[in-house]
Each structure stands twice: as structure tokens, then as C-alpha cells.
ZAMARGU-4260 file (C-alpha; in steps of 0.2 Angstrom, whole numbers, plus 5000, padded with zeros to 4 digits):
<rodrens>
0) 5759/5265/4760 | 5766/5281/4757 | 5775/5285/4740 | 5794/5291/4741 | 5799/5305/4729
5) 5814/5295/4718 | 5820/5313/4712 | 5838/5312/4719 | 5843/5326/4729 | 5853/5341/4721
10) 5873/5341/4723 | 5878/5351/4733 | 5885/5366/4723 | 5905/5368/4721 | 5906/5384/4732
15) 5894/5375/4745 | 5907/5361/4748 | 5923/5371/4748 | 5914/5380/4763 | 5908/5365/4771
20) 5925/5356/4768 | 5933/5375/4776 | 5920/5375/4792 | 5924/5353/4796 | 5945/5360/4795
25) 5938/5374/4808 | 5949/5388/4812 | 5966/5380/4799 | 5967/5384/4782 | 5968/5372/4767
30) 5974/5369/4752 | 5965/5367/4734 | 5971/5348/4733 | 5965/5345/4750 | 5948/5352/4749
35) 5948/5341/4731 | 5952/5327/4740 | 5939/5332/4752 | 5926/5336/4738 | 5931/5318/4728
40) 5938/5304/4740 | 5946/5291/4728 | 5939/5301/4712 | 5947/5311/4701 | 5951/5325/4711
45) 5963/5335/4698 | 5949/5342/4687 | 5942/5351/4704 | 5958/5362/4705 | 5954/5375/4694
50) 5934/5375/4697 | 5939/5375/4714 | 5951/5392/4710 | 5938/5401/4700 | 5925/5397/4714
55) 5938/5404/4728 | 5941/5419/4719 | 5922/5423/4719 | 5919/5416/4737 | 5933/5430/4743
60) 5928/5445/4731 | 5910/5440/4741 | 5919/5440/4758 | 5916/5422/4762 | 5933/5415/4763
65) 5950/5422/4763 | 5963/5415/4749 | 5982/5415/4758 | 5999/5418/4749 | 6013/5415/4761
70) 6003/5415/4776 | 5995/5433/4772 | 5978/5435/4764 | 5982/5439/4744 | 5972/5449/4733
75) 5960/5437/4725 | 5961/5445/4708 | 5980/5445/4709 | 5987/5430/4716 | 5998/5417/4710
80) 6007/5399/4713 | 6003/5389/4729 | 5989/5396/4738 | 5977/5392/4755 | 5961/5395/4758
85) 5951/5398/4775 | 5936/5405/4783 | 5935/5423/4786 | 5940/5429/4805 | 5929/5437/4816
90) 5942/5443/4830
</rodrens>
């Protein structure tokens, strides 16, 4: 009989599942209250919006995803209103 380890597994971190929920989209781009939808199916996916902002902001100053402004990738330390997020391109 072997003993299983009851520690529950660690969440994955916020900026962990904006990527995922980015890589499942594939090549699209999403909004934040779709990737909070994404991130809290049936919860309450309003208080995500602006951890989900912050954490874009550090994920495209780090050069893992693009944040879009009228279809054209915006400067994540300026930017403002309704914004997209994707995956960078390689082409």
C-alpha cells in the first residue's frame, strides 16, 4: 500500500494561464474577458481584468506575448482602452 502525497498541487501561476489559455486560441488573439473566462468558467471573472493587465504588461516587456491596440502590437507601457493579447510571431 503506497501512501499518496495529500499536498494539493500548486495553481498554476496567473501569467502561466494567460499563456496557456493564448497557446489552446493558437495563432488568434484574445481579449482580457476572454482569457478571464478562460482562467474562471462560471466564477467571478471581473477581478481577473486588471491582474490579468498587469501580468500582460510584464509578459510583453519579457517578450512573451504581444498586447494589440487596433490590430497593431501597442507599447505595453503606454496603451490604453480595449486591448488584445497574443503569442508572439515567429515569421
Amino acid at each position: 500500500m503506497t501512501v499518496q502525497d495529500s499536498t494539493p498541487s500548486p495553481a498554476p501561476s496567473l501569467d502561466d494561464g494567460i499563456l496557456q489559455v493564448l497557446a489552446n486560441a493558437g495563432s488568434g488573439t484574445l481579449s482580457a474577458p476572454e482569457i478571464a473566462h478562460a482562467l474562471a468558467p462560471g466564477g467571478d471573472w471581473h477581478g481577473l481584468l486588471m491582474p490579468i493587465r498587469r501580468s500582460a504588461v510584464a509578459l510583453a516587456l519579457a517578450g512573451r506575448l504581444v498586447i494589440y491596440r487596433k490590430g497593431k502590437p501597442a507599447d505595453p507601457n503606454d496603451f490604453r482602452g480595449v486591448y488584445r493579447l497574443g503569442l508572439p510571431r515567429h515569421d
